[in-house]
N, C-alpha and C positions, 0 to 999 in steps of 0.2 A: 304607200302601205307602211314604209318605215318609219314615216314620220306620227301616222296614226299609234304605231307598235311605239316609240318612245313617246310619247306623251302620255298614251295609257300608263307605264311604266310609272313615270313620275308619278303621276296623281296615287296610283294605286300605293307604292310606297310610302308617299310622304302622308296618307292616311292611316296608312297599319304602322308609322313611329311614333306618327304623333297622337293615336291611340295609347301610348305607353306614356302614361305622366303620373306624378303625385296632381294633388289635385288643385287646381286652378287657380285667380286666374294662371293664364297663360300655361307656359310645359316645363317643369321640372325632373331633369334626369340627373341624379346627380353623378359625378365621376367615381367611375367604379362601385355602382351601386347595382344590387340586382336588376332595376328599370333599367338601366345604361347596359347591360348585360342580356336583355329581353330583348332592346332594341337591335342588338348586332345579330341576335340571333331569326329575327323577322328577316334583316337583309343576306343572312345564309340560307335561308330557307328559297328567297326571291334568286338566289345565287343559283344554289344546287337543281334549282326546276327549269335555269338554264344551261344546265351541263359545265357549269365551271366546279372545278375544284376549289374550296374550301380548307381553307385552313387557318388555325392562330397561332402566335409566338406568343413564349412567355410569361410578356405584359398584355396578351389576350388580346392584342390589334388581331385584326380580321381580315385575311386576304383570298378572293377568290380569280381564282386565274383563268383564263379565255388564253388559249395557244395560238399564237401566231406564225407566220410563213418561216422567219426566220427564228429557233427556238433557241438562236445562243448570241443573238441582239442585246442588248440590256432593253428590260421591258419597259412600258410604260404603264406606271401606276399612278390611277386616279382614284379621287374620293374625296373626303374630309370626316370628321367628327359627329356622335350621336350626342355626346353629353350635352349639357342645357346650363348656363348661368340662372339662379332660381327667379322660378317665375319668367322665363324667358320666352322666346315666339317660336313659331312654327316652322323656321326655313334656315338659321344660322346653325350652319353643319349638315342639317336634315338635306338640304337640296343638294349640297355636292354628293354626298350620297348615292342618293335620287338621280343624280344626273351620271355618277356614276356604271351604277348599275342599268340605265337607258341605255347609256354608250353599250356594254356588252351584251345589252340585249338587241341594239339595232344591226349589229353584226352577225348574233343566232339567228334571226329573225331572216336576214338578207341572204343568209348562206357566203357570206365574205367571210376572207380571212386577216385579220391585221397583218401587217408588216411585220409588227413585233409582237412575245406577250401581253395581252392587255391584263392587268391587276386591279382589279376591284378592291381596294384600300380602304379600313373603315379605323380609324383610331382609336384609343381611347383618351380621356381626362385633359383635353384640350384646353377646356375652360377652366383656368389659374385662379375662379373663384374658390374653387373648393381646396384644390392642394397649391401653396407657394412655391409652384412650379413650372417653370413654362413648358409649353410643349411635352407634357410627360409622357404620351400615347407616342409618339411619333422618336422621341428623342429614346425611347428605351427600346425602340423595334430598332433604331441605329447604332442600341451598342454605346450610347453617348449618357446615359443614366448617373449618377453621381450614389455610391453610399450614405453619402448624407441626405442627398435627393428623400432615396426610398424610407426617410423618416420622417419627412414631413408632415404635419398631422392635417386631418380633412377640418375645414369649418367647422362642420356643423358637428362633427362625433368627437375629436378629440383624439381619435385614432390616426396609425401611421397608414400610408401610400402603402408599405410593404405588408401591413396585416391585412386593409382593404382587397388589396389584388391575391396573396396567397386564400383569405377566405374565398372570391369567387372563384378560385380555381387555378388562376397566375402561380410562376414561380421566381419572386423575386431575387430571388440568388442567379438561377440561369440570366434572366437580365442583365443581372453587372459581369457575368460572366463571359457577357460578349460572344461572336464578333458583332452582329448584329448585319443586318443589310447592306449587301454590297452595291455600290452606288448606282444606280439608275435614271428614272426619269419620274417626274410626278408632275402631276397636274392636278390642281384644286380649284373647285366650281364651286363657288359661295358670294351670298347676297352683299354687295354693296353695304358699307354700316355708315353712310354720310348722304347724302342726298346728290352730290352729283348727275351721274346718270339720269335719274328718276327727271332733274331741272331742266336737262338736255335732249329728254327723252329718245334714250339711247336702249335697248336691251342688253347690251354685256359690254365689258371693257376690258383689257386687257395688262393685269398688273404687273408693272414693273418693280415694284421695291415695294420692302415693308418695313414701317419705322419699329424702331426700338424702341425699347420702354427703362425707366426707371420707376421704381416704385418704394414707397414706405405703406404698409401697409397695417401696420399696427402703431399710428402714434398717439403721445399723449402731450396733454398742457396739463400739470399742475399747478394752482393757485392756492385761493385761500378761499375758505366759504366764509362768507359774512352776512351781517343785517341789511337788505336792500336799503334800509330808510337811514341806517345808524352809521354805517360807513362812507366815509368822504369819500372824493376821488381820490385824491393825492396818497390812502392810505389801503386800497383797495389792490387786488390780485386777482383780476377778473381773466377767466380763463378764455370766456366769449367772447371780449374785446379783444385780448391778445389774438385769438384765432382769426380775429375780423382782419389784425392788421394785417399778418400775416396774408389773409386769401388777395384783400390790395393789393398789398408788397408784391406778389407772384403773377396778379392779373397785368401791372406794369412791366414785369420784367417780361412778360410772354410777349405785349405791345413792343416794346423796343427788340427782341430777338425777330419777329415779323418786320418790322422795320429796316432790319438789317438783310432782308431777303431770303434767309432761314428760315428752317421747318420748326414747329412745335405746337404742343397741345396740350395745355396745363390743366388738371380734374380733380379737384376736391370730391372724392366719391362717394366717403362716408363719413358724416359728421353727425355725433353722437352725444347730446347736451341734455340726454331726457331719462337718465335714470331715475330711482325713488328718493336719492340724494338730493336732486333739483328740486328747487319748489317756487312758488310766486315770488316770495318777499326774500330770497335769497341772492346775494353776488354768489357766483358759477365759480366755484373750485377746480373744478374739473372738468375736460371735454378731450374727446376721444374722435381722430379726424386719421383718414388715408390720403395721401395726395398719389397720382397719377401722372410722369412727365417722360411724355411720348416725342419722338424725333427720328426723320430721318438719317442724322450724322450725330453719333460717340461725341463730339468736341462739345456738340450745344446741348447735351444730355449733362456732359459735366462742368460746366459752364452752367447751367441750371442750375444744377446742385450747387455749386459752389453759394449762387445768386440765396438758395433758399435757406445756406447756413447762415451764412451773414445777416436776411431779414430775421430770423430765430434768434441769434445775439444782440441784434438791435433792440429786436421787443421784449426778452426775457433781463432787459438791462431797464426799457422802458415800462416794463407792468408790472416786473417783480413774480414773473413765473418762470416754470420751467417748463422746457420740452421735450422729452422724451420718444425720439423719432423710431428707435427698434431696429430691430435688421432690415438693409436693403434686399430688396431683389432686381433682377436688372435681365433685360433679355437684348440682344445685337440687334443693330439695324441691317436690312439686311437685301441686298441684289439680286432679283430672280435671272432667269435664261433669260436672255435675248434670242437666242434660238431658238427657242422651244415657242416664244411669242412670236418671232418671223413664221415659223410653221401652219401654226393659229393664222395669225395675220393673211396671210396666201389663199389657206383654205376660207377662210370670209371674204378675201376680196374674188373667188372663184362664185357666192353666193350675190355680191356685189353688197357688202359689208364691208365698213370701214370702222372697225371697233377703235375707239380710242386708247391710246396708254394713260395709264395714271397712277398712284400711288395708292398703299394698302395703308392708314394710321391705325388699324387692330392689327394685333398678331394673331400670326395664324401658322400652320401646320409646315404647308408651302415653304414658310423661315425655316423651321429646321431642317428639313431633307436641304435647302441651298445650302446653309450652313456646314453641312454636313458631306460637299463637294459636288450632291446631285445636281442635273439640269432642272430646276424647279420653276414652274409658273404658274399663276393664278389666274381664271376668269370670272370675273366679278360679276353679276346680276342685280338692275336696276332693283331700286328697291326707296320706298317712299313712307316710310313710318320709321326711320331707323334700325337701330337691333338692341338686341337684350331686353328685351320690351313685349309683352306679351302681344301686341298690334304691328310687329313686323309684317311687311307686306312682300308679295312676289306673283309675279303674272309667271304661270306655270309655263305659261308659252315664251316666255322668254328664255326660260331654263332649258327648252323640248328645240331653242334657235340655236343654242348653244353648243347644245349635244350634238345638232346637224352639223357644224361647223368643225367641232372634235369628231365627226364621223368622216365628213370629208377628207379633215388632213391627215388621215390613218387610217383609208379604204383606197388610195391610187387613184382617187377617182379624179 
């Protein structure tokens, strides 16, 4: 019966979120947007009809609490993120969620009591498309927010993080005001974003690390605009050519750091050559690119970096442009529990599961509470379309094996 009451659960949730979108394709919430604000407010509603208390901080993260045996344990809070990278899919954030709130309902449902509080965790503004910041929902419920942070401006408005959240309701002063959450335990249930799993045909896996990011998200090549027919090579400042050499230059150095036995993941993610300025019979002045460079270990993060100054001096000596790369952003690589995953691990192998360990290359929420001294782990969900993508895929019933395995290893059973 429990297992029919968390599945119901899921389905029913991850219908009434993703009912809340701008409109298609796929689901757009964006961070700290009224829709991202509808959406937390569907899972308090799913919260309070199971007798958890309800409650926000602040920066407006969502916590519903399920009381446990012991009420001066440090709890265990689980969940993830409602916002949406645009145009994104149906399950990246929405299922931990989802599988969150399963977890506290197959304990109302059974008449058990945790071990410890359970915390229904729901974030905000995870997704660093909108604001250039990581972890903003999770980092500002720990007190860890930065004053500069809360001026960051969103994509698409133009507006800061701190008029965003004070309009819906947020008080971004108590935020930096701290202390923020005293250290606990969290667990995060979110879809696989690489294929793994899905190859393996495995339903969940159990994450051990999450790589770090370095980012330039706003760079430029300047050149020269010229007559496509009229200008030589030799006298040309072609912004597309330099951009080409560059993504080579970067594709080899990622080959050789692979070679060396090293993590990494190199992402040209936005390139931008089609403004009203381009035209057919024009050499390309200008082009407007982000690069993306992900890693499990700081060394080979700035060892990249270094890699990708030096191809940028090479070709602004060889093309005759310039590059204009902007402020960095940068988020840690970073170590989940080992403990928290032996716990998981026990309760599966009591199921006769043997989830594998493996590595997270997106950030996620999970990093900041490790970060930030909690026991933190993630369990990943097969998942066969990728993410950010409006065709993310997830067998609900992998999410609803999940939830039995986190109900097991925090019901004694």
């Amino acid at each position: 019966m429990t297992e029919v009451f968390i599945k119901d659960t899921i389905n029913r949730l991850l219908d009434r979120i993703n009912a809340i979108s701008e409109p298609g394709p796929g689901f757009t919430r964006p961070s700290y947007s009224a829709l991202e604000s509808a959406a937390h407010q569907t899972v308090a509603e799913e919260c309070e009809a199971l007798g958890l208390e309800v409650t926000r901080d602040p920066a407006l993260n969502l916590f519903a609490r399920l009381p446990g045996k012991d009420r001066t344990a440090p709890p265990l809070h689980i969940g993830s993120h409602l916002d949406t990278v645009p145009m994104g899919g149906a399950f990246d954030g929405q299922a931990g969620v989802a599988g969150a709130v399963a977890l506290a309902a197959a304990f109302v449902k059974s008449g058990e009591v945790p071990s410890s509080d359970i915390v229904v965790t729901v974030t905000r503004a995870e997704e660093s498309v909108w604001f250039p910041v990581s972890y903003v929902g999770s980092r500002a419920a720990l007190g860890r927010l930065t004053a500069p942070e809360m001026q960051a401006l969103r994509a698409d408005t133009g507006r800061t993080l701190a008029d965003h959240m004070a309009e819906l309701g947020g008080d971004p002063e108590a935020v930096l005001r701290g202390p923020g959450l005293a250290p606990a335990r969290f667990v995060e249930l979110h879809i696989e974003q690489g294929p793994v799993l899905d190859n393996a045909s495995e339903a969940f896996g159990i994450v051990h690390g999450v790589r770090g990011g370095l980012r330039y998200r706003k760079a430029t090549i300047e050149g020269a605009w010229a007559h496509s027919g009229g200008a030589p090579r030799e006298a040309r400042s072609d912004a597309v050519f330099a951009f080409a050499d560059l993504v080579v230059g970067m594709d080899a150095a990622w080959e050789r750091v692979l070679q060396d036995g090293q993590d990494l993941a190199v992402t040209f993610g936005r390139v931008d050559a089609a403004s009203n300025e381009h035209a057919f019979a024009k050499v390309p002045g200008r082009l407007d690119f982000c690069v993306d460079i992900r890693s499990d270990d700081d060394r080979v993060l700035d060892r990249v970096d270094t890699v990708l100054l030096n191809e940028i001096a090479r070709i602004e000596k060889a093309r005759g442009v310039r590059f204009i790369l902007g402020p960095q952003s940068r988020s840690q690589p970073t170590k989940l529990s080992s403990g928290l995953a032996a716990e998981i691990s026990r309760a599966a192998a009591k199921m006769n599961l043997s989830p594998r360990t493996m590595l997270s290359g997106g950030g996620h929420d999970a990093a900041a509470f490790a970060q930030a001294g909690w026991d933190s782990v993630m369990v990943f969900l097969r998942n066969w379309n990728g993410s950010h993508n409006p065709d993310e895929a997830m067998n609900p019933a992998d999410l609803a094996l999940a939830v039995q395995v986190l109900h097991r290893a925090w019901s004694g059973l």
